[in-house]
Structure formats: structure tokens, C-alpha cells
C-alpha positions in Angstrom: -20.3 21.5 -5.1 -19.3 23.2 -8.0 -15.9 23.1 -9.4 -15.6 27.4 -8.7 -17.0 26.2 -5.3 -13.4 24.5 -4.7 -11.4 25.7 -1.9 -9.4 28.4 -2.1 -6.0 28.5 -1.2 -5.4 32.6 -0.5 -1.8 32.4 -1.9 -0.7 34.8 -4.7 -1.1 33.3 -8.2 2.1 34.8 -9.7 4.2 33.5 -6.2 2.5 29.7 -6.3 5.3 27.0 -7.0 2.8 24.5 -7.2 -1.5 24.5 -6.5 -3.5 21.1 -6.6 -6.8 20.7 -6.4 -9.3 17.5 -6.0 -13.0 17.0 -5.4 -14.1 13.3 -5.3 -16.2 11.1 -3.6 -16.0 10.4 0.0 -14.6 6.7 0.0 -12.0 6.5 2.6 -10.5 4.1 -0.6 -9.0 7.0 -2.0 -7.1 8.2 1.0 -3.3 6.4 0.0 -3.6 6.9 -3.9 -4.7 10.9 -3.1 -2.1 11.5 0.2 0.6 9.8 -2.2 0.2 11.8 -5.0 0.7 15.0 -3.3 3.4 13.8 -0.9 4.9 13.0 -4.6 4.8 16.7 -5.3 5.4 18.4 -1.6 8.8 16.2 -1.9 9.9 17.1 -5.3 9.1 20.4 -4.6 11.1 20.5 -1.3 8.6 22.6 0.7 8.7 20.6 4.1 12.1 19.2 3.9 12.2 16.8 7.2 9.0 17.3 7.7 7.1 15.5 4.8 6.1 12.6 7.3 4.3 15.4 9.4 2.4 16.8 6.5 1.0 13.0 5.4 -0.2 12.4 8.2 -2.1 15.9 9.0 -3.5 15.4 5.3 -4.7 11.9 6.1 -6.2 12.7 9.6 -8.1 15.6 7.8 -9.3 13.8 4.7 -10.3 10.8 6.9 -12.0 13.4 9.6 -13.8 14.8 6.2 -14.8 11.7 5.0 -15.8 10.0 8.0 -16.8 12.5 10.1 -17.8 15.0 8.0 -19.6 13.5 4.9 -20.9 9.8 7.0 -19.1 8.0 4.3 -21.5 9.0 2.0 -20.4 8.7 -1.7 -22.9 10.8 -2.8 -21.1 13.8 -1.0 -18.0 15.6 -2.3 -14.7 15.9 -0.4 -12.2 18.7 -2.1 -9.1 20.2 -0.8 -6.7 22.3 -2.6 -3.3 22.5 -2.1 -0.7 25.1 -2.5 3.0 26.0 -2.0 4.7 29.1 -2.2 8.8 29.3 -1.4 8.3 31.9 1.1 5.0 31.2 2.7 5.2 27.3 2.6 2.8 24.9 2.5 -1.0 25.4 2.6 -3.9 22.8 2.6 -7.3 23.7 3.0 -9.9 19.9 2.9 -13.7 20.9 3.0 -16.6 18.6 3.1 -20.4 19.1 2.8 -21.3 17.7 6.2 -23.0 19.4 9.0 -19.4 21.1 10.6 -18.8 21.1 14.4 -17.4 22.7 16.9 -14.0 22.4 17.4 -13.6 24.1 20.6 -16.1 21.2 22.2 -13.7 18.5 21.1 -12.0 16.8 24.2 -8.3 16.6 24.6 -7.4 13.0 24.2 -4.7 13.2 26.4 -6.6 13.9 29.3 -8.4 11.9 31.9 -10.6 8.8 30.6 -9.9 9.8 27.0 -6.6 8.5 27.2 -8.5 5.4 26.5 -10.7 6.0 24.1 -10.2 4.4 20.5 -10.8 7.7 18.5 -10.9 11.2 18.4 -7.2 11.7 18.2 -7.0 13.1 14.3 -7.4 17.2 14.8 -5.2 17.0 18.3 -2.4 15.5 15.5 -3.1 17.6 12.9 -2.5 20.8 15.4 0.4 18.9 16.6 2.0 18.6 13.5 0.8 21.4 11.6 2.3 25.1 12.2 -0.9 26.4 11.8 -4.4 25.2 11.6 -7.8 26.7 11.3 -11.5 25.7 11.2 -14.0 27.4 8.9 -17.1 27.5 7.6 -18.6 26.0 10.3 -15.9 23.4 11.2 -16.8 22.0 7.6 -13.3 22.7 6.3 -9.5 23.1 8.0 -6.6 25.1 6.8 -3.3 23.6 7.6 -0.4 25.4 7.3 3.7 24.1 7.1 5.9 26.6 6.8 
């Protein structure tokens, strides 16, 4: 992807506090070094104040989902996410990939039945969990979390 292909986070220029933006490889690697550096910025900025832990981990769960799910683990493929925060709207991260996409309404609740077992599929149940807001676009190949 381009670098004018990165997301877009739909918040007002002239109201953003703060926007970040990455596109990398996808090598689960980078995860901690990325996750920390904004968690660096969403605490100095004081955006989700008592709620910083839930923002990590909905940012991990979607990068890993992107990288792992999404891309194969393929290096070769590009993993971006923007992030942006705005005093009155909050928090808004938006993670793409270039994988196929799913569904997300045929992923199984992982709290129910046998899938309380199961070893995986437990990241997008957290990140709606934790996240005040979350949507799926362009074909389940990117997620918009949103912390107010």
C-alpha cells in the first residue's frame, strides 16, 4: 500500500491533539515496541485516563488479528494503523491489513458452548469488550476502535 493509501482516521485536522500513523511489515516482533510507543503518547496525552490498560490490549488483539490472521505472517505484506485523539471525541484507532477480510458476523462467541475451550479466537470478542465502539470495514480487512 501506498503511504496516501494509509488509514484514515475521520477526525478534524484543526481539533486532533495527537494523529500517529505506521505501516510496517507483518512480524508479530513488532507488536510490544509499536503498542508501547503509543500507549507512551495515549498516557501523556491523558485521553483514556483508567482505561489505558483497555486500549493496549484492544491495539494488541487487533494488530496480532492483522498480522496473524489477516496478512499469514507474511512479511512481505503491510500492516498500517493510524491513530488519533481528539479531547472531545477521544480515542480513535483504525489497524488495516492486505489479507483476504472475513466476516465478522460468522465468528463464534467464545463464551459459548464447546468454545469455552478452544485455545483461540478470543481477540475481537476483547477488543468489543473493551473498546466503546468497534467497526469492521473494508471487507473485515480493517477495524475502527473507538475510546471515548
Amino acid at each position: 500500500m501506498a503511504p496516501d493509501s494509509l488509514p484514515q482516521c475521520e477526525f478534524e485536522s484543526d481539533k486532533l491533539a495527537v494523529r500517529l500513523r505506521f505501516s510496517g511489515p507483518a512480524d508479530v516482533a513488532t507488536i510490544t515496541p509499536v503498542v508501547s510507543w503509543v500507549m507512551d503518547f495515549v498516557k501523556e496525552m491523558g485521553c483514556a485516563v483508567g482505561k489505558e490498560w483497555e486500549v493496549e490490549i484492544a491495539l494488541r488483539e487487533a494488530l496480532a488479528n492483522a498480522m496473524v490472521h489477516g496478512s499469514k505472517r507474511d512479511p512481505s505484506k503491510k500492516v498500517e494503523f493510524c491513530v488519533a485523539i481528539d479531547n472531545d471525541r477521544g480515542l480513535l484507532i483504525v489497524v488495516r491489513d492486505q489479507g483476504e477480510g472475513f466476516d465478522p458476523s460468522a465468528i463464534q462467541e467464545p463464551v459459548v458452548g464447546q468454545n469455552l475451550y478452544s485455545d483461540h479466537g478470543r481477540g475481537i470478542f476483547l477488543i468489543n469488550q473493551l473498546m466503546d465502539e468497534v467497526k469492521f470495514e473494508r471487507g473485515g480487512t480493517e477495524i475502527r476502535m473507538r475510546k471515548r
